[in-house]
N, C-alpha and C positions, 0 to 999 in steps of 0.2 A: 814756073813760079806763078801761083796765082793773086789776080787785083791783091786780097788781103794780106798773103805775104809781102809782099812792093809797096803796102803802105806801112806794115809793121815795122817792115826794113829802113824805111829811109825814116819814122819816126824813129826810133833807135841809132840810129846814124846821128839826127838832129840833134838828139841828146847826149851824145857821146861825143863832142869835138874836141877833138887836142887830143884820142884815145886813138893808138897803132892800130891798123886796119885788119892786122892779121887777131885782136884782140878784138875788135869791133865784130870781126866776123864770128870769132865762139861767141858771143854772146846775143847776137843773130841768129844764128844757128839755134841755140841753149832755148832761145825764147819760141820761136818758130816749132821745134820739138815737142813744148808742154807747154801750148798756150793756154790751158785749162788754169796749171797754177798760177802762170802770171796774168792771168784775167781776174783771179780772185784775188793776187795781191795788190794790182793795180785798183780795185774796186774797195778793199779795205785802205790802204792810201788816200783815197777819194773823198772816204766816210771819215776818215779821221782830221782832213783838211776841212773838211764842211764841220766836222764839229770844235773847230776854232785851231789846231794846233797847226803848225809849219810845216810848209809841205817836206821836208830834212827831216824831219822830227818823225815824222809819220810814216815818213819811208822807212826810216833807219827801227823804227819800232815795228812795223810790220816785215821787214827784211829778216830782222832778226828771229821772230816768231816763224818765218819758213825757213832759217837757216838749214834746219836737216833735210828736208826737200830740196831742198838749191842743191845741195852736196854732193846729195843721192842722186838727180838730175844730168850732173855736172861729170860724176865717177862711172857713169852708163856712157858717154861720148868716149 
């Protein structure tokens, strides 16, 4: 595992608390896989909190917009 994977890991751990470990781990894995997409969702998230909306809001609107990419992502594991 390298530095950037052991920081993406435990920031995703920090945002996952109260979430079963065996579920923390797909979604560890999922992200570590295609960090490409989630560099870009994280980044439109970003932009949409800088342009005033809640960070939930932003998420759940940019989440929604990769839903079929998540899927797709998701159905290859």
């Amino acid at each position: 595992m390298g530095v950037k994977d052991f920081f993406v890991k435990k920031l995703i751990q920090s945002k996952l608390k109260g979430i079963p470990q065996e579920q923390q781990d797909a979604i560890i894995a999922l992200v570590t896989e295609n960090p490409e997409l989630f560099e870009k969702i994280g980044k439109e998230i970003q932009q949409k909190t800088k342009e005033g909306k809640g960070e939930q809001v932003a998420a759940m609107e940019v989440l929604r917009k990769y839903q079929g990419e998540i899927q797709k992502a998701m159905m290859k594991r």
